[in-house]
Every structure is written in C-alpha cells, then in structure tokens.
C-alpha positions in Angstrom: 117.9 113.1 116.7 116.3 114.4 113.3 112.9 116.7 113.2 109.6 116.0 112.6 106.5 118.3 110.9 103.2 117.8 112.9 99.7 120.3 112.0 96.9 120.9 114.0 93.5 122.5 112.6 91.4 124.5 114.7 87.8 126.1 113.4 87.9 129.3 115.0 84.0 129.5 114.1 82.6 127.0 115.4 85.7 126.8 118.3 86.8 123.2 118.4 89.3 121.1 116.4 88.6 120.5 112.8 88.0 116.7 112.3 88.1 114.9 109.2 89.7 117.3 107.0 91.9 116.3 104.2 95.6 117.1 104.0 98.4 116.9 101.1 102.0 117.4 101.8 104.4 118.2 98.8 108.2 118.8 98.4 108.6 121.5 96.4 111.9 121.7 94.2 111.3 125.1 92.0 107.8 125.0 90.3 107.7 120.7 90.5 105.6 119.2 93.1 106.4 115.9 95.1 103.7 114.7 97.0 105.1 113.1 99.5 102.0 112.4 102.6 98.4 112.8 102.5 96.5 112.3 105.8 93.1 113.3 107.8 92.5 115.3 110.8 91.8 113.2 113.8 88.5 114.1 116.3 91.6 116.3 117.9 92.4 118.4 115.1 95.7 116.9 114.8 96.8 113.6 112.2 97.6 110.5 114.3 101.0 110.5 113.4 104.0 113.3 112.4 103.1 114.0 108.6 106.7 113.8 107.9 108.2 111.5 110.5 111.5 111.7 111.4 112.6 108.7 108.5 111.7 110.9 105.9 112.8 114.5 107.1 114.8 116.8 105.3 115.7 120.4 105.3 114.2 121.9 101.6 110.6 123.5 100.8 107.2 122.4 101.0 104.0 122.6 100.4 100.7 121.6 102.7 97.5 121.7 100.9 93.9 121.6 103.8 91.8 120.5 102.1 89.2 123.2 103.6 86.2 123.2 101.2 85.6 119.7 101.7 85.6 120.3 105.8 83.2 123.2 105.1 80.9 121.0 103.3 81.0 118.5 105.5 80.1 120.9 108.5 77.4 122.8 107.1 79.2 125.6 107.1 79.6 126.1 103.2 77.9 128.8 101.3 77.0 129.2 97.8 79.5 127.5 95.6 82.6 128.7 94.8 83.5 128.5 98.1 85.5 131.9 99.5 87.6 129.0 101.0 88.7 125.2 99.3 91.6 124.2 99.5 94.4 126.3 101.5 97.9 126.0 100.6 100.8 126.6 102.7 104.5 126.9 101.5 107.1 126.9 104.4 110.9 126.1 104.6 112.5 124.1 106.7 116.3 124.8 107.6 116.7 122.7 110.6 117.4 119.1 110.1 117.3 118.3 113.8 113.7 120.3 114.6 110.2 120.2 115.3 107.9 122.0 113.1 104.6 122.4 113.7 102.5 124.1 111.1 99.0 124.8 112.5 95.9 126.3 110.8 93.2 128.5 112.5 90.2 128.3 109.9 86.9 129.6 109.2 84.5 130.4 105.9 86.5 133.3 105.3 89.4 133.3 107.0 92.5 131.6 108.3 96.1 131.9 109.9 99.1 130.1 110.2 102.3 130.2 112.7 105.3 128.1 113.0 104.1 126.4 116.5 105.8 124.3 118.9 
C-alpha cells in the first residue's frame, strides 16, 4: 500500500467547514516549484478526492498554497484591502512512502493553524 495527502479547512470564525476555497499543491526541490494539484474545498471542508492520490505519492517536500483571501472575500468576511490573510502557504515533508497525511487548516481573518492529522 503507498500514502496518500488529504486537507480539510475549517473557519474557526464563523465554525463550520470552509467551502469553495482554492488550493495549489507544489513539489518543492530547493527553491523550484512543481505544481503538481490544484483543487477546491467541497461543502465539507475537505477536496473530493486525496490531493495527491496514492499514483502519484512520493516521499520529498512540498508546498500547499489556501487560497484564503479569495474564501474571505467570498464570505463577507474580508476587510479593507490588503487582506491580513490571502493566500497561506504550507511547506511540510513527507518521509513515509506508505502513509497518510493529512494536512488540515483552522482559519480565520487573522489567524490560522496547522497539524499533521490523521
């Protein structure tokens, strides 16, 4: 069996998933960037399938890029422009060829978090 990366977005403002929000996933290999996915949130949170399926996973670095501001907008929940928040990268390893990561994001105007889930 080989691994899989999954996300789910939560707003922790408003307290339910975050649909319809944008996401980019890059390889990374030192400063180049492979973008290798790009996806939406579901009316769950979640895409409707693994971001980088099992076919396609590999151990190395990457890079997802929520698309935040555009959420935001779409939410009324923007302020004045900049936004504090737009678009959020997150660079992560991955070491096991044979695991499930799960990469979630807690969100809000000004704020978010991240944890390897399960």
């Amino acid at each position: 069996m080989t691994g899989y990366l999954t996300t789910h977005v939560l707003d922790t403002a408003l307290g339910s998933p975050a649909a319809n929000l944008p996401i980019t996933l890059y390889r990374l290999e030192g400063e180049t960037r492979h973008k290798l996915a790009q996806m939406t949130t579901n009316a769950d949170g979640r895409t409707d399938s693994p971001i980088l399926p099992q076919a396609e996973f590999a151990t190395g670095s990457y890079e997802l890029v929520f698309e935040a501001g555009t959420y935001l907008r779409a939410t009324g929940q923007a302020a004045r422009e900049p936004l504090f928040l737009d678009q959020v990268p997150i660079r992560f390893g991955i070491n096991d060829a044979t695991a499930h990561y799960h990469v979630p994001l807690l969100l809000s105007p000004y704020g978010y978090s991240t944890y390897r889930g399960s």
